[in-house]
C-alpha positions as CSV (number, residue, x, y, z in Angstrom):
1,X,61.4,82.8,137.5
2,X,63.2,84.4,134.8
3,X,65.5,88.0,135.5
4,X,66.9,90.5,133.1
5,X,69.9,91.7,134.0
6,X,71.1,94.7,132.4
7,X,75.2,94.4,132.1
8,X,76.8,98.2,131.6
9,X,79.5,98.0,129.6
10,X,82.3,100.8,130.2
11,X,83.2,102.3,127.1
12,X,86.5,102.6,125.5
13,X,85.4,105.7,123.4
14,X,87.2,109.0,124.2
15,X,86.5,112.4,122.6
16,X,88.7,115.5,122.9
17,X,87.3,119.1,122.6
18,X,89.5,121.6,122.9
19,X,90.3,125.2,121.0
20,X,93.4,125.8,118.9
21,X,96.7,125.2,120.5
22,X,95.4,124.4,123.6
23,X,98.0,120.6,123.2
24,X,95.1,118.4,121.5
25,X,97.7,116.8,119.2
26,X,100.1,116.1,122.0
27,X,97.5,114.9,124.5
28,X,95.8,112.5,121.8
29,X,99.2,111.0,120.8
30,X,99.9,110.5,124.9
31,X,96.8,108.6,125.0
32,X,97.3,106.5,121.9
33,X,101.0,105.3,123.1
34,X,99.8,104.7,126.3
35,X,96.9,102.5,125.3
36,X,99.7,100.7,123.0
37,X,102.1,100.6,126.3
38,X,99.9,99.0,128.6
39,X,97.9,96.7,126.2
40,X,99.0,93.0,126.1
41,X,97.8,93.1,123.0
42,X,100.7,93.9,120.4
43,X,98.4,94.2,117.9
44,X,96.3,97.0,119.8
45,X,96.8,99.7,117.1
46,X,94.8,97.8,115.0
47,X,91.9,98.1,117.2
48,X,92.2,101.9,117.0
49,X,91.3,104.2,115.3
50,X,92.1,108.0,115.8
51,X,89.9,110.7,113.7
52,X,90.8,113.9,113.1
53,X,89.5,116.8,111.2
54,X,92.5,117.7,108.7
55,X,94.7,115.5,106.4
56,X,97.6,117.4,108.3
57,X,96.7,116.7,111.8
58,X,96.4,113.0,110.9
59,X,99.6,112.8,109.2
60,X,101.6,115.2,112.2
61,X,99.6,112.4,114.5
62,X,100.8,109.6,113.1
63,X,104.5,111.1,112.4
64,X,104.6,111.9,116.2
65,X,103.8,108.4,117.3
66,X,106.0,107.0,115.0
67,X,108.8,109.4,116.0
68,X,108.1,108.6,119.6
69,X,107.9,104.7,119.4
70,X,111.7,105.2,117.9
71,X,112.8,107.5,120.2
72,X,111.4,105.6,122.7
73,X,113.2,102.2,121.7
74,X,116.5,104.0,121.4
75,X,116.2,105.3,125.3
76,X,115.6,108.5,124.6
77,X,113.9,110.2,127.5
78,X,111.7,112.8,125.8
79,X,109.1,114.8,128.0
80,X,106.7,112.4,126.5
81,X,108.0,109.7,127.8
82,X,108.8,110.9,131.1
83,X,104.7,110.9,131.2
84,X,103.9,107.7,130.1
85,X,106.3,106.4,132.3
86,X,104.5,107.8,135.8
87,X,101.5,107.2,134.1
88,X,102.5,103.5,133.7
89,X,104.5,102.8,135.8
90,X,106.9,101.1,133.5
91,X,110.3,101.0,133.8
92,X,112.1,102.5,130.9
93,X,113.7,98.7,129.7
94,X,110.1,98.3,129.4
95,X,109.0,100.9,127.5
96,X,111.9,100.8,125.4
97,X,111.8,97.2,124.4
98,X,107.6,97.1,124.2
99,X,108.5,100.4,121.9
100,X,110.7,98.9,119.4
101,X,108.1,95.6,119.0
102,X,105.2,97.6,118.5
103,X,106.7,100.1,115.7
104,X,108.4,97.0,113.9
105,X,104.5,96.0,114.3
106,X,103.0,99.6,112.5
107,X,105.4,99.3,110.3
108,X,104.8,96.0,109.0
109,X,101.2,96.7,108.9
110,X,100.9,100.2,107.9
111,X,97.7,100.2,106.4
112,X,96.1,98.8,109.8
113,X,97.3,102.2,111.8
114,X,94.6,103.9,111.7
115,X,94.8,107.5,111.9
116,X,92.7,109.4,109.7
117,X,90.5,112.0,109.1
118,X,86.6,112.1,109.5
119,X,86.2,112.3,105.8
120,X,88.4,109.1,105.0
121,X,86.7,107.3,108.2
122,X,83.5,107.2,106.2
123,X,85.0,105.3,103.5
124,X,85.8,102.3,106.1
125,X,82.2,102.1,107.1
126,X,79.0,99.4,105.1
127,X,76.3,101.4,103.8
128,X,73.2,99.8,102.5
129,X,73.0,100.0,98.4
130,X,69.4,102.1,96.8
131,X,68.6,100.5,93.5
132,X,65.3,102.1,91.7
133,X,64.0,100.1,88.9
């Protein structure tokens, strides 16, 4: 006797809707360092990729996670990181030293941190090629 079992997968995908200055920016760069915190993966942010409507909100995204893996690596203890750290439970050695790994990471692979607009996302996907004889 033969069964199908149907296996739900949760999914990883997360959309944000929200109106103008309602904190979509700071919320969406929470979630990406957190999902580069917690990952055992150090080469998470290669998996992600972050889509945005405007060249500038891409490039203020990236800047702030950038700023905030430094900051974070020096000890600073911005509001940001007061967050992430109740939300993960991490101790700030932690944080600080998974931090400096992970921008030394970005950095080294720039073009793998991907954080980009919808326009440019469409570049990264195969489309099938219409020839007409």
């Amino acid at each position: 006797m033969q069964q199908n079992i149907l296996v739900k997968q949760e999914s990883t995908f997360q959309i944000y809707n929200a109106s103008a200055g309602s904190g979509k920016t700071f919320t969406l760069v929470k979630e990406y360092l957190k999902i580069v915190l917690i990952s055992t993966d150090d080469f998470i942010f290669q998996k992600i990729l972050a889509i945005t409507f405007t060249n500038k909100a891409a490039a203020e995204m990236k800047q702030r996670v950038l700023t905030s893996l430094k900051e974070f690596s020096e000890g600073k203890k911005t509001p940001i990181f007061s967050i992430l750290q109740q939300e993960t439970g991490f101790e700030t050695s932690v944080i600080q030293k998974k931090s400096k790994k992970i921008l030394q990471l970005i950095l080294q692979n720039y073009a793998a941190f991907y954080i980009t607009t919808i326009a440019v996302s469409y570049t990264h996907l195969t489309l099938p090629t219409i020839c007409s004889v």
